[in-house]
Every structure is written in structure tokens, then in C-alpha cells.
N, C-alpha and C positions, 0 to 999 in steps of 0.2 A: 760695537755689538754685532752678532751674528746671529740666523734667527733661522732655524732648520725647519721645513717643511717635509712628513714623511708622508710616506701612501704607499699600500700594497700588502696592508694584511689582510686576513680572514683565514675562515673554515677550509679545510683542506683533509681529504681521506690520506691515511697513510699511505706510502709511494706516490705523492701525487709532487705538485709543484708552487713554487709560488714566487711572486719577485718583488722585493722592498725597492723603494724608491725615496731617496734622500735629498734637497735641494738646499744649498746652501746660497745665501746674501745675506748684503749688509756689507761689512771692514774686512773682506775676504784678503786676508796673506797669501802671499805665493808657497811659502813653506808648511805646509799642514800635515796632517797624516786623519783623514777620515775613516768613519766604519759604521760595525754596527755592534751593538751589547744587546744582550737580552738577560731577563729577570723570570724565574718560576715561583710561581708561588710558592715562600717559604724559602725559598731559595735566594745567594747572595745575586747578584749582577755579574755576567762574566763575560768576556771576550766572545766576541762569533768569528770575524775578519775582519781586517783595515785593509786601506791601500794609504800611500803616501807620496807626496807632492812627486815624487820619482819615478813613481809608478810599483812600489816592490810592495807586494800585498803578504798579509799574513793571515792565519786562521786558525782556529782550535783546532786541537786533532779532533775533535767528537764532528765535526763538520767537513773534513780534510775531504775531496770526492764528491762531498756531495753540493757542497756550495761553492760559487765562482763570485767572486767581488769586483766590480769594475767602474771605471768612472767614464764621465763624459767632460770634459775640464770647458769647453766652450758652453756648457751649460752650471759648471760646477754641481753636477749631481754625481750622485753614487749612488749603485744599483747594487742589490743581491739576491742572483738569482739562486734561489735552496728549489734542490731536487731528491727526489728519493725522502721525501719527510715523512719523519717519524714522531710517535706520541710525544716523545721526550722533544722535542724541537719546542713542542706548543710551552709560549712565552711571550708576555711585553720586547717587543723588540725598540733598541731606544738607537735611533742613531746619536753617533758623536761626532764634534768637528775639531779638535785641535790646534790652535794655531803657536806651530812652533817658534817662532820669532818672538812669542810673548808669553808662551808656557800658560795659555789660559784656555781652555776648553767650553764648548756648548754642549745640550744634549736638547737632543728631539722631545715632545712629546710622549713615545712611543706609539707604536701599534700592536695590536693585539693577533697574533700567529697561533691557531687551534689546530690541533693532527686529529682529529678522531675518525671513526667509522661509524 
């Protein structure tokens, strides 16, 4: 089992900033590929970025610029720092963990990410 602890959502005016914080323990694999998803109201669940045991991160283009994904591996966290947020950002953000040696995946709780003014 693997057991994600996240932190670092809330209220945020647009242009502003914010930074998710993802902590993984437990059966951590060396081969993984971590991130984050978010869900809108009404809306399916869809990719934000990953990064993977290698380090090659990916990201939707609706977030391309404005958010940077990055890890700490002696902590096994994953951070995403979103800059420049907009209305449309506001979403459950859920991290995920991957572990690719076993093709089995975890998901965070989520946290809750609001853009208004």
C-alpha cells in the first residue's frame, strides 16, 4: 500500500499563486511516474503534470508556462508550483502515484484549488 498526503490548496485571486504539496510512503517503488489530476465540477478528471522516476515531467497544454512540477526524491514529495491562476484552474486537485513495476496506482484525497476575485 501507499498512502499520499497532500497540502497547499485554497482561495486564490486570479494572477495570483499557489503550491500543491504531495508526500508519498508506505511500498514506494523506485520506478514510478507521480503528479497531479484535477476534477471541475461536472467536469471529467484530467491530467495537470507528472514527473517520473527519471525525472521527464509532462503537462497539459492549458497549464504549459504556467505551472512547473518538481520532486524532492529524499523526501519522496512532489510539488506544483501554478502561477498566473485563472478562474478555469479552480478544481479538486487529486494527486497520483504510479507504481510502474506493478501497474497499480494511488490517488490523494484531493484538495480544493478556488481562482476567484
Amino acid at each position: 500500500q501507499v498512502q499520499l498526503e497532500e497540502s497547499g490548496g485554497g482561495l486564490v485571486q486570479p494572477g495570483g499563486s499557489l503550491r500543491l504539496s504531495c508526500a508519498a510512503s508506505g511500498n514506494i517503488f523506485r520506478l514510478y511516474v507521480m503528479g497531479w489530476f484535477r476534477q471541475a465540477p461536472g467536469k471529467q478528471r484530467e491530467l495537470v503534470a507528472t514527473i517520473n522516476s527519471g525525472g521527464i515531467r509532462n503537462y497539459a497544454d492549458s497549464v504549459k508556462g504556467r505551472f512547473t512540477i518538481s520532486r524532492d526524491n529524499a523526501k519522496m514529495t512532489v510539488y506544483l508550483q501554478m502561477n498566473n491562476l485563472q478562474p478555469d484552474d479552480s478544481a479538486v486537485y487529486y494527486c497520483n502515484y504510479k507504481r510502474l513495476q506493478l501497474g497499480d496506482a494511488y490517488w490523494g484525497q484531493g484538495t480544493q484549488v478556488t481562482v476567484s476575485s
